[in-house]
N, C-alpha and C positions, 0 to 999 in steps of 0.2 A: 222771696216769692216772685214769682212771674204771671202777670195777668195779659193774657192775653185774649184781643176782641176777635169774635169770629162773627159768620152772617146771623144774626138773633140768637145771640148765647158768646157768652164771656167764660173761661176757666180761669180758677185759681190754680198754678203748680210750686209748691214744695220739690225740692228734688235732695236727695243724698248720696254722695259719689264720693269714692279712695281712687285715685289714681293708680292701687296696687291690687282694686277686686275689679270684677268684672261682673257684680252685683250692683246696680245704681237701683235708687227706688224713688217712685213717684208716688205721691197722695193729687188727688187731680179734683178741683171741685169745679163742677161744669153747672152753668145758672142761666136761665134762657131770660133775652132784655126787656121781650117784647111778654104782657102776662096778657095781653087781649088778645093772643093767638088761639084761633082753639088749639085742642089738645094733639088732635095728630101732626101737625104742625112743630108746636114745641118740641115733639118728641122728637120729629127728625132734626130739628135744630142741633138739639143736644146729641142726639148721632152720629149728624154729617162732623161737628165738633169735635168729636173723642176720633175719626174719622181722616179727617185733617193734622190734628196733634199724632196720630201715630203714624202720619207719611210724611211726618214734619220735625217738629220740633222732642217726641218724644220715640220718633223713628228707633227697633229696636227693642222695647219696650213692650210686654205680653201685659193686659188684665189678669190680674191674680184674685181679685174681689171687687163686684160692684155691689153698689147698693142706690137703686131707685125709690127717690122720696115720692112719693103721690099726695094728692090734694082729694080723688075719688078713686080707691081702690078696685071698688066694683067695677065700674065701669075705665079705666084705665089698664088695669094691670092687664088683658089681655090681650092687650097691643103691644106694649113690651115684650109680652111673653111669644109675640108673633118674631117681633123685631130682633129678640136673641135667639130663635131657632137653628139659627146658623154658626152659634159663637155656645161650641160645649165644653170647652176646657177650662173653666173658671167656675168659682162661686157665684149666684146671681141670689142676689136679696133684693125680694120688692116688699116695700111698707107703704101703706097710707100714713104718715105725716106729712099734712102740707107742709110745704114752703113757705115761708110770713112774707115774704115780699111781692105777693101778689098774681106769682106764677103758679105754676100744675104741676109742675116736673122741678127736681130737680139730681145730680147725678155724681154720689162721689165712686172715684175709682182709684184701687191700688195697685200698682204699674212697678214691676222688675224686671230687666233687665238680665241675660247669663244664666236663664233659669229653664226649664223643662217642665211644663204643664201639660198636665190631661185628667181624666175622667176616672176614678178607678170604681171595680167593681164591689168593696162598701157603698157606693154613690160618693162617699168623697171626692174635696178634689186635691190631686198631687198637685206643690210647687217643688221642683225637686232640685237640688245645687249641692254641689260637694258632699260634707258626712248627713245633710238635712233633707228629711222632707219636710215639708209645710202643707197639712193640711184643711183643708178648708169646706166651710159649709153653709148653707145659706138657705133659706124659707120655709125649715123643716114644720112643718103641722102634719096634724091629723082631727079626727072627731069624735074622739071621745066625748062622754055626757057634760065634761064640766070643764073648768079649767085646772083641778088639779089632776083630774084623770091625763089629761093630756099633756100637761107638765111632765108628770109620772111615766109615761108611753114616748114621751119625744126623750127624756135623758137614758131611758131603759136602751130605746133603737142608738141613738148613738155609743154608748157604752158597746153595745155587740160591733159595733162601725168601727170603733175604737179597733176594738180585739180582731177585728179581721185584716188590720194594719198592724197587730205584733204592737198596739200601744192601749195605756190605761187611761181611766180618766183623772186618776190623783196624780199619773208622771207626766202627761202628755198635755193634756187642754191645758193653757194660757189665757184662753179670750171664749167666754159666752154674749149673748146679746138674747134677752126676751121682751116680746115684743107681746104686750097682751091688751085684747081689746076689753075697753069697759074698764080701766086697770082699777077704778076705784074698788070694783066689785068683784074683778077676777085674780088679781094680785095675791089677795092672800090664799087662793088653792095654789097659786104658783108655788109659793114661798112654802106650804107644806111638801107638795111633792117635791121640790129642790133638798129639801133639808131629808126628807127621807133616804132618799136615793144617795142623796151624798153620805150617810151615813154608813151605808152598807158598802161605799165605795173607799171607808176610811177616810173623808173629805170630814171633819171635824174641828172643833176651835184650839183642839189640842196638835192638829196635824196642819192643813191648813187649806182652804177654799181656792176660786177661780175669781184672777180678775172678772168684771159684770156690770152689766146694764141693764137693769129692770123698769120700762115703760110703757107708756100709751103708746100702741099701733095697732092696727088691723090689717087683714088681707081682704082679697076681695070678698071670700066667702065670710060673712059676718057670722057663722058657727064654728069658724077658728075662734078659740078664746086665745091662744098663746102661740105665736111663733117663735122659732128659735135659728140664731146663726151662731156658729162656733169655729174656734181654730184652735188647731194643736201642732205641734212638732217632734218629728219623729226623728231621735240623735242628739236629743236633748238630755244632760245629764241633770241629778238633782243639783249640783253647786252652779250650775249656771242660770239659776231663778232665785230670786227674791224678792219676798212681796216686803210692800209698802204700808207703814202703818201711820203714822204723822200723830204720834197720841200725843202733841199738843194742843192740834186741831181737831179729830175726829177719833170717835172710840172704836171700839173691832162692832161689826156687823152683829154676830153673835149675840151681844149685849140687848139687840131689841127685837132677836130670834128670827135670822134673817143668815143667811152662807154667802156670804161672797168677800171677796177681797180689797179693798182700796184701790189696789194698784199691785202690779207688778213690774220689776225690770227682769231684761232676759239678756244674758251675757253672751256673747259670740267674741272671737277670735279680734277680729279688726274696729266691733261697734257693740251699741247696746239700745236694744228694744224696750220702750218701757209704755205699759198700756195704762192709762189710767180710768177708773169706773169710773162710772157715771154719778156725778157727785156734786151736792146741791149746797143748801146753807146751814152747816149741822153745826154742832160744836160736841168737844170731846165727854158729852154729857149725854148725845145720843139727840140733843134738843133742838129744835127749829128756830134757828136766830133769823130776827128781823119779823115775822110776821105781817103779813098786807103790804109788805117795801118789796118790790121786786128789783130795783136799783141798789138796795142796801144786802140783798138777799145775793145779788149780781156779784156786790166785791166780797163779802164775804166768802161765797163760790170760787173764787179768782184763788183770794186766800188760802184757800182749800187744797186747790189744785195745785197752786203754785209748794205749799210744804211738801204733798207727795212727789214730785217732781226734783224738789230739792233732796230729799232722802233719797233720791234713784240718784243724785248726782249733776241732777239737768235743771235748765231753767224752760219759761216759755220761751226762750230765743230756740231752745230744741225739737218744739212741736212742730209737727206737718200735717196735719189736720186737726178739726176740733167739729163737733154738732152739739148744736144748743138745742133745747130741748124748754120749748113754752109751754105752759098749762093754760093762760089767759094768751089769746092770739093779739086782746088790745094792747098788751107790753109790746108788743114788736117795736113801735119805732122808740122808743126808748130804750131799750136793748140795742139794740141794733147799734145807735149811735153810740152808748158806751163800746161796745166792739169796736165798733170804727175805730173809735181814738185809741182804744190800748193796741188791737190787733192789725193795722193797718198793713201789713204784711204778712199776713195768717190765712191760708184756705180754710174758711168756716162755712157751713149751712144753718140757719136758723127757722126752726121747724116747729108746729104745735104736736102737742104731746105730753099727753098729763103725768106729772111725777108719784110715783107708787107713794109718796104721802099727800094728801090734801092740802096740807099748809105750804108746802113745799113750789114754789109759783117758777122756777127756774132751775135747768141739770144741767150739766154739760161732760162729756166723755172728751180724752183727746190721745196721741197715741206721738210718742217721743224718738228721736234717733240722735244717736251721738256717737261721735267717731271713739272707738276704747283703747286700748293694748292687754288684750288676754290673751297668753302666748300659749295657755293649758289647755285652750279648747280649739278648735276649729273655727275659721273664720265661714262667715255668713257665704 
């Protein structure tokens, strides 16, 4: 990892390169220094930053997904939304989860190199390279009456997004992210209309779910109950996905009526993708190990993460990014400093955001690359 200081705001960069693609990729996490700025201030910190790294050191290098953390949605996001009017060939995801370190803002970005971005007219966004599209999508809501009405209306409208790109949702989506506010109380309309929808999409415990991250966020409009970001890929064959189960450590989702996956790896030519959900302190019982320890709940989490990871083939030495995910914001600097000392060379953000179970005081999401040899498919 590479940190690098700029004027009021620090990046973390990951970077992944073959000297035989012309595909390198960056996870970039941008953290402004100063948290007594106001806010439009920090904002352009973290601009002029992403700004400088791409005339600079990441020269080359297109936005293929951002995603802005916020501290006050309402009153924040639209100034961001002023500040990317100019920037439409990517995905742009804004959420209210603050930052724990005491800032407004903060700004992960995923950065490719040798690749072909634009806007297409699903609203998706193309990343396009070789036999692959990658597509992408960020801050989808609507207003419907509740949150599973709008759960239900946000997977229906993609599913048609889907087919207007000649892809499904059981072959093509790899990565969802729901972001719902109030999650203690809107969650579980999520979790019905997920499980419905997947149903009729053949998405079953017999067949099999979508990596996921199910969380506390909001938008500005506090009658969003649920937003939603998603990615899929188009050229993607069934043998070059495999999801991740670790049934030493955690049971299938299903078990306590709930669609999603652990993890997945995704197999390309030269490397291999591997997402892991959002994943807290469970054990293969479905049960909440550690209760009231958010330190104990912490390694256990590690543990978690680190089996899926191992069953894709990879360690944490192959992560490039990672988002922690607090329910209590007074954990921060306790958390924090376990971070420090395991990840001290890991782009991480640590953000409030309640976990879809109540006992649950700590998640973390993180997304793997590793160099492969799969001579059967297409490289990246």
């Amino acid at each position: 990892m590479k940190t690098i200081t700029l004027t009021n705001a620090f990046a973390q960069i990951e970077q992944f390169e073959l000297p035989t693609s012309q595909v390198a990729e960056y996870h970039v996490m941008i953290h402004v220094t100063d948290g007594l700025l106001p806010f439009d201030e920090q904002l352009q910190a973290i601009d002029n930053a992403l700004t400088q790294l791409s005339e600079g050191q990441l020269q080359g290098a297109k936005p293929v997904f951002k995603r802005y953390f916020l501290s006050d949605a309402y009153n924040q996001a639209p100034a961001v939304e002023s500040l990317e009017l100019d920037y439409s060939d990517y995905a742009l995801s804004i959420i209210q989860q603050p930052p724990l370190d005491g800032t407004k803002i903060a700004l992960w970005v995923y950065m490719m190199t040798g690749v072909e971005t634009c806007a297409m007219p699903s609203g998706l966004y193309e990343v396009r390279h070789g036999a692959y599209r990658h597509l992408w999508n960020a801050s989808a809501s609507n207003l419907a009456k509740n949150s599973e009405y709008q759960t239900r209306l946000l997977l229906n409208e993609y599913v048609m997004q889907l087919a207007k790109e000649g892809c499904r949702l059981a072959d093509n989506c790899i990565r969802t992210w729901f972001f719902v506010n109030d999650v203690d109380n809107n969650y579980p309309g999520v979790v019905k209309a997920r499980n419905q929808v997947f149903f009729t999409q053949n998405l079953t415990d017999e067949t099999h779910f979508i990596a996921s991250t199910g969380i506390g966020g909001r938008q500005a409009d506090p009658r969003v109950a649920a937003q939603m970001d998603n990615y899929a890929i188009d050229g993607i064959s069934p043998a070059q996905i495999r999801y991740l189960y670790a049934q030493t450590h955690l049971n299938r989702t299903s078990d306590y009526g709930v669609s999603f996956e652990r993890g997945t790896r995704v197999d390309y030519g030269d490397r291999c993708h591997v997402f892991i959900s959002g994943t807290a302190s469970i054990n293969n019982k479905g049960e909440v190990v550690h209760p009231s320890n958010v330190a104990l709940q912490t390694r256990r989490m590690w543990e978690n993460v680190e089996a899926l990871l191992g069953e894709a083939g990879c360690t944490f030495d192959d992560v490039k990014e990672m988002v922690v995910y607090l329910r209590d914001m007074a954990d921060y600097q306790h958390v924090s400093r376990l971070f420090a000392e395991r990840f001290p060379e890991k782009p991480y953000v640590i953000v409030q955001a309640s976990v879809c179970r109540p006992a649950w005081l700590i998640e973390m999401e993180c997304m793997a690359i590793k160099e492969a040899s799969n001579p059967q498919f297409p490289a990246l």
